[in-house]
C-alpha positions in Angstrom: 0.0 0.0 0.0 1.5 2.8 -1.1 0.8 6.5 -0.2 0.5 7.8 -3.5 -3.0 5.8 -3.5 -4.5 7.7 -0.5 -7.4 9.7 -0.7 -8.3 12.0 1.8 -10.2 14.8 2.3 -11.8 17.4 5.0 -15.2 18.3 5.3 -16.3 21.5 7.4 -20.2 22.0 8.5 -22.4 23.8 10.9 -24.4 22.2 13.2 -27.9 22.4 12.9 -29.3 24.1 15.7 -30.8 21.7 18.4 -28.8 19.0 16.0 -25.7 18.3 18.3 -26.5 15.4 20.7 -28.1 13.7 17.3 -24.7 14.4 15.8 -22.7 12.9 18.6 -25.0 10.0 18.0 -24.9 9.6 14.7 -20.8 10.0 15.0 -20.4 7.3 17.9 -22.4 4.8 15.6 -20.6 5.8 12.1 -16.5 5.8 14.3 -17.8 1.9 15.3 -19.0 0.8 12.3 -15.9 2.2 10.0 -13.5 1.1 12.7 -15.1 -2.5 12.6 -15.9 -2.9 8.7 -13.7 -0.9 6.9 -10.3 -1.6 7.1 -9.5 0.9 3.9 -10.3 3.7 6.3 -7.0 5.0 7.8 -8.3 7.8 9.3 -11.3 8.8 10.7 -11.9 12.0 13.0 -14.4 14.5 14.0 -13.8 17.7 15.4 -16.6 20.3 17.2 -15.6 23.9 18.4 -16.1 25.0 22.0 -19.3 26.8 21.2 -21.2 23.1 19.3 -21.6 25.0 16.6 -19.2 23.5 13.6 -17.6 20.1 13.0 -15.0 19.3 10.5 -14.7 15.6 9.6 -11.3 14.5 8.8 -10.8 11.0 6.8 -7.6 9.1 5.1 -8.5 6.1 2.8 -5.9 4.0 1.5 -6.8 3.7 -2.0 -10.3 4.7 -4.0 -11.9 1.6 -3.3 -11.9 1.8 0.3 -13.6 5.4 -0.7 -16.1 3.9 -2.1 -16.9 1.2 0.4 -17.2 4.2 2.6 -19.6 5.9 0.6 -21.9 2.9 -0.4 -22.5 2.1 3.8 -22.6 6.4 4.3 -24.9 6.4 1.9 -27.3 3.5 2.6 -26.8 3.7 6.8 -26.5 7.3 7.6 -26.7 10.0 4.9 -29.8 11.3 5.9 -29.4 11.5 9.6 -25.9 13.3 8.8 -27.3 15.6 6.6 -30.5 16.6 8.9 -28.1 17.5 11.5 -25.4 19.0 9.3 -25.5 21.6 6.7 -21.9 21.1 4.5 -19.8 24.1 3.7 -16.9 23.2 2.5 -15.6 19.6 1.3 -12.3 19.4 -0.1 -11.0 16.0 -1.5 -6.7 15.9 -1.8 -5.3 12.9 -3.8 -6.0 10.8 -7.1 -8.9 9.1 -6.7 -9.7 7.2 -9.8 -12.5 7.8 -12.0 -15.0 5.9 -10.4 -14.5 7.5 -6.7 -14.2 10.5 -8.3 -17.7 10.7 -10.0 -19.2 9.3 -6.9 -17.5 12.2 -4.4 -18.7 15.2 -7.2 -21.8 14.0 -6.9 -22.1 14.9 -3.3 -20.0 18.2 -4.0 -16.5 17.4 -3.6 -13.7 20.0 -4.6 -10.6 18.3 -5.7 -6.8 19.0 -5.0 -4.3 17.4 -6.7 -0.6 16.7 -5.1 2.0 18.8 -6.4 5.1 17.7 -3.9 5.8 17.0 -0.6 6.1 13.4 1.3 4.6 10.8 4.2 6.1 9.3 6.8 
């Protein structure tokens, strides 16, 4: 497995209001399930601010086809109680994914950043 196959990306929302105990919820079933069924999935963090108001979602796949196991169980298990609590500003994909796990992540508004140098331990 080699580095130059990860895809990774960040993803920044606000809360919904009155949404944040749903979201912490949601985010304790979706960390189990991805830490027990995906072993593609490298990384796989949420952040909140102080106030509860915004999350960012950080996640590290090791090649495009673990992004798009996680995208078929996100989108069959828990797209729509993410996205009632959640309204997505910004969601910025870095790597090569391939064509296929590219389609699939501009269809739920990816923006795409493509190495130009730099290394991974």
């Amino acid at each position: 497995m080699s580095a130059d196959n990860h895809v990774f990306w960040n993803l920044e929302a606000d809360i919904k209001e009155d949404k944040l105990e749903d979201l912490k919820s949601l985010m304790a079933t979706m960390v189990e399930a991805t830490r027990a069924d995906e072993p593609g999935t490298l990384n796989y963090e949420w952040f909140v601010s102080e106030d509860g108001m915004k999350c960012h979602i950080h996640e590290r796949y090791a090649d495009s086809g673990a992004v798009l196991t996680h995208l078929g169980n996100f989108g069959t298990k828990y797209a729509k109680d993410f996205m009632d609590a959640l309204d997505i500003k910004r969601f910025t994909v870095y790597g090569n994914p391939d064509e296929t796990a590219r389609g699939a992540l501009t269809k739920v508004g990816a923006q795409f950043m493509s190495p130009l140098d730099g290394f991974v331990r």
